[in-house]
C-alpha positions as CSV (number, residue, x, y, z in Angstrom):
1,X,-10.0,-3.2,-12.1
2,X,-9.2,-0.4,-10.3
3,X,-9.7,-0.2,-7.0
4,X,-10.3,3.4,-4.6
5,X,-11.3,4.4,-1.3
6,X,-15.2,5.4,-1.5
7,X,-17.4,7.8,1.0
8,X,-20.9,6.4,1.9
9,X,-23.5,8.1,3.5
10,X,-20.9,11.3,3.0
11,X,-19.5,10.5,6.0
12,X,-15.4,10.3,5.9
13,X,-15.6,7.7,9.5
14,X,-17.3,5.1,6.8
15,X,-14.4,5.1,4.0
16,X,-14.8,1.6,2.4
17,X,-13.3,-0.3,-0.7
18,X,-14.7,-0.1,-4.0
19,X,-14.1,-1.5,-7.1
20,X,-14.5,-0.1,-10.9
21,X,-14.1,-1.7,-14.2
22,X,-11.3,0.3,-16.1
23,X,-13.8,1.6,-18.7
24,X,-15.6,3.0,-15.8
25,X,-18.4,0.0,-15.4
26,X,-19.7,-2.2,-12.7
27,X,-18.9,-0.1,-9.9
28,X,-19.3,-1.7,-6.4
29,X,-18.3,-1.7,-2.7
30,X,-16.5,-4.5,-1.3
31,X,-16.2,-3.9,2.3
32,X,-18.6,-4.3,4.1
33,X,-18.5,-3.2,7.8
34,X,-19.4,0.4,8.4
35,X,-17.9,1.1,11.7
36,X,-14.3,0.6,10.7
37,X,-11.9,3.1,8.2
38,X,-10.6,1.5,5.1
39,X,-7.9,2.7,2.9
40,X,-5.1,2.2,0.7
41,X,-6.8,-0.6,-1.9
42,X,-3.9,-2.0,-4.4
43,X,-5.3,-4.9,-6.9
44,X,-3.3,-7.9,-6.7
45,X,-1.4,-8.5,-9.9
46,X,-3.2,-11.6,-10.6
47,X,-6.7,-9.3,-10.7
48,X,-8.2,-11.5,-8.1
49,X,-8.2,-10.1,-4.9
50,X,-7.7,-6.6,-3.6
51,X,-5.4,-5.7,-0.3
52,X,-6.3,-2.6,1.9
53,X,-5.8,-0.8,5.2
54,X,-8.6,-0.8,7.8
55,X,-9.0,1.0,11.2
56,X,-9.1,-1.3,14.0
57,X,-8.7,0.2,17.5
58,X,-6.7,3.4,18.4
59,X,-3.2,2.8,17.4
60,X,-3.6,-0.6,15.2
61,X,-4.4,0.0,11.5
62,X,-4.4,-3.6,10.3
63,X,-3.7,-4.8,6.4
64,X,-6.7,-7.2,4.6
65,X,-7.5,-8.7,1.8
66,X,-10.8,-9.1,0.1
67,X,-11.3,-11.8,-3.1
68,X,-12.8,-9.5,-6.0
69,X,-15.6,-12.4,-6.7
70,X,-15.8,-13.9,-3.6
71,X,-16.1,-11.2,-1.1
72,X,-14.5,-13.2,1.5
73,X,-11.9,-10.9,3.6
74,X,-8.3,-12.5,5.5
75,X,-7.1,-10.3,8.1
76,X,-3.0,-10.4,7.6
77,X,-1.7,-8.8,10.3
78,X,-2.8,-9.2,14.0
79,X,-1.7,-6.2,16.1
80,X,1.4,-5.1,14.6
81,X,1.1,-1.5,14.9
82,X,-0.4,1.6,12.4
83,X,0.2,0.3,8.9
84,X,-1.2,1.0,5.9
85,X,-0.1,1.5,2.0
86,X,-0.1,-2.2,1.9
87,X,1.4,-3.6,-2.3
88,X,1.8,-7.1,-3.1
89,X,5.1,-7.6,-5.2
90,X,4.5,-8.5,-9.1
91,X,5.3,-12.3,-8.2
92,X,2.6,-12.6,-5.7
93,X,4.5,-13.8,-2.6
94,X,4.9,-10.4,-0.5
95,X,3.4,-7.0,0.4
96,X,5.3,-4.0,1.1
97,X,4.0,-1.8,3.4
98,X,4.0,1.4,5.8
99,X,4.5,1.2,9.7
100,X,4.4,4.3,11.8
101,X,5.7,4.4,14.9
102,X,6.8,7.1,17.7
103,X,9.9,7.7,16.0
104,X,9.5,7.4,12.1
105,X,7.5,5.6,9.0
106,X,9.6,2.4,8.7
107,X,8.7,0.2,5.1
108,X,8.3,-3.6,6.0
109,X,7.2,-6.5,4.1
110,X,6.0,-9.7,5.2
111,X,4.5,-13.3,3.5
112,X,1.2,-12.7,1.3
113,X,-0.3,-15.0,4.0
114,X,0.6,-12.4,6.8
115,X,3.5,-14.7,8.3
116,X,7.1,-13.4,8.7
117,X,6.9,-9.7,9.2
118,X,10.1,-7.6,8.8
119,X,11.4,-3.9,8.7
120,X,13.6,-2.8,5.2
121,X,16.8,-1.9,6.7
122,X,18.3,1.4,6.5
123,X,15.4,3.8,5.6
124,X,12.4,5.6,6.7
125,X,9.6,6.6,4.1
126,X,5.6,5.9,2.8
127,X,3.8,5.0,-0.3
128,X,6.3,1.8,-1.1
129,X,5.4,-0.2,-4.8
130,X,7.2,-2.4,-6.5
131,X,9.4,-2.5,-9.4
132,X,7.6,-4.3,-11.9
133,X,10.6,-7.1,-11.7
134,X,10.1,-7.0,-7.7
135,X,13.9,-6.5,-6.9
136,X,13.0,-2.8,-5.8
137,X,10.7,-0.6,-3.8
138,X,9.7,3.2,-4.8
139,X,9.1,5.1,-1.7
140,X,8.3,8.4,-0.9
141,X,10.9,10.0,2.0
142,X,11.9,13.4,4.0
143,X,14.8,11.4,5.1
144,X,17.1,14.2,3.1
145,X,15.1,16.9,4.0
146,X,12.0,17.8,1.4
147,X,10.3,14.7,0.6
148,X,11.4,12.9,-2.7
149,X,11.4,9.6,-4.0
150,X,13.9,7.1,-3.0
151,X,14.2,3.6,-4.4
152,X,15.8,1.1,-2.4
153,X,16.2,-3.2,-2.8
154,X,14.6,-5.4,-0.6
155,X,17.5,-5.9,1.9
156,X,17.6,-2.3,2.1
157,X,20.7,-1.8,-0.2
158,X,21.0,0.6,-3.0
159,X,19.4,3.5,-2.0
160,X,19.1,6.4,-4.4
161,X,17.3,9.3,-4.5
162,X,15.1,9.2,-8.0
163,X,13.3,12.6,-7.8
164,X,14.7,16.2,-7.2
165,X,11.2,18.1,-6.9
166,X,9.9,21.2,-5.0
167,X,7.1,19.2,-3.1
168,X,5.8,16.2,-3.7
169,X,3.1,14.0,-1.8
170,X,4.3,10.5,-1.8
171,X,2.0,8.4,-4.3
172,X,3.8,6.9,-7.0
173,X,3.8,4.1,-9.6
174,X,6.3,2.7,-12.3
175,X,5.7,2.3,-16.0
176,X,5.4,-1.5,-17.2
177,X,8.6,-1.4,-18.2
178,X,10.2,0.1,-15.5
179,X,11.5,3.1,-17.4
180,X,9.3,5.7,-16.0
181,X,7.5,6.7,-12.5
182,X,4.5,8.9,-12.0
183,X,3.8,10.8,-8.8
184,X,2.4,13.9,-7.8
């Protein structure tokens, strides 16, 4: 599956979640309230459930989950702040994830469940995925200056710089085999 942020009623306040078949089939919405933004959908690794950002009063963005088949939707995080970009690691058992606040874009992760929220150490950034072994996080960053792609371990060691582009956005993934990224 892949899942995307979808317009109804071409109005941008009603972003919701859809889902689409990779050969392009069996498109359909799985949020359901219109009154609230949703954003940033990542499929779980196991292809069961999807996890997503959702607007929920000024300042709080908070991270969900929605079963694929089901439908049901777990809110994760209870007033934590503006998060979004939410990724659970290949092993099932975390989420990365963005926090903005006054001062910078922090990366956190916390329990699938929600339980045990905590700040990476040692660097600001957005867009965090995992390695495909879990021991790392890809992140885009202007902690240097232009914004590049760091990649950092969980306990915030081993930061290094990955990309040395002109401008890039922030979105990025890693090959299967953890050879190769792809951004824009």
């Amino acid at each position: 599956h892949i899942a995307f942020t979808c317009q109804l009623f071409k109005n941008q306040a009603s972003n919701q979640i859809c889902i689409i078949k990779a050969d392009g089939t069996g498109i359909r919405r799985l949020t359901v309230d219109d009154t609230k933004q949703h954003y940033y959908p990542s499929v779980a690794p196991d292809g069961k459930s999807v996890v997503y950002a959702a607007f929920r009063e000024p300042g709080f963005y908070e991270i969900y989950e929605v079963g694929i088949d089901s439908g049901v939707i777990t809110q994760l995080t209870d007033r934590l702040g503006n998060l979004n970009g939410p990724e659970i690691s290949p092993d099932g058992s975390t989420i990365a994830f963005k926090m903005s606040t006054a001062n910078a874009n922090e990366l956190w992760l916390m329990n699938r469940d929600g339980s045990s929220p905590r700040k990476i150490p040692n660097v600001t950034g957005w867009d965090p995925t995992w390695s495909p072994d879990g021991s790392a996080i890809l992140f885009a960053s202007d902690m240097q200056g232009v914004v590049q792609l760091f990649r950092i371990r969980l306990d915030g060691s081993e930061l290094q710089q990955i990309s040395n582009l002109p401008a890039i956005r922030g979105r990025s993934d890693w090959s299967p085999d953890g050879q190769f990224i792809v951004t824009y």
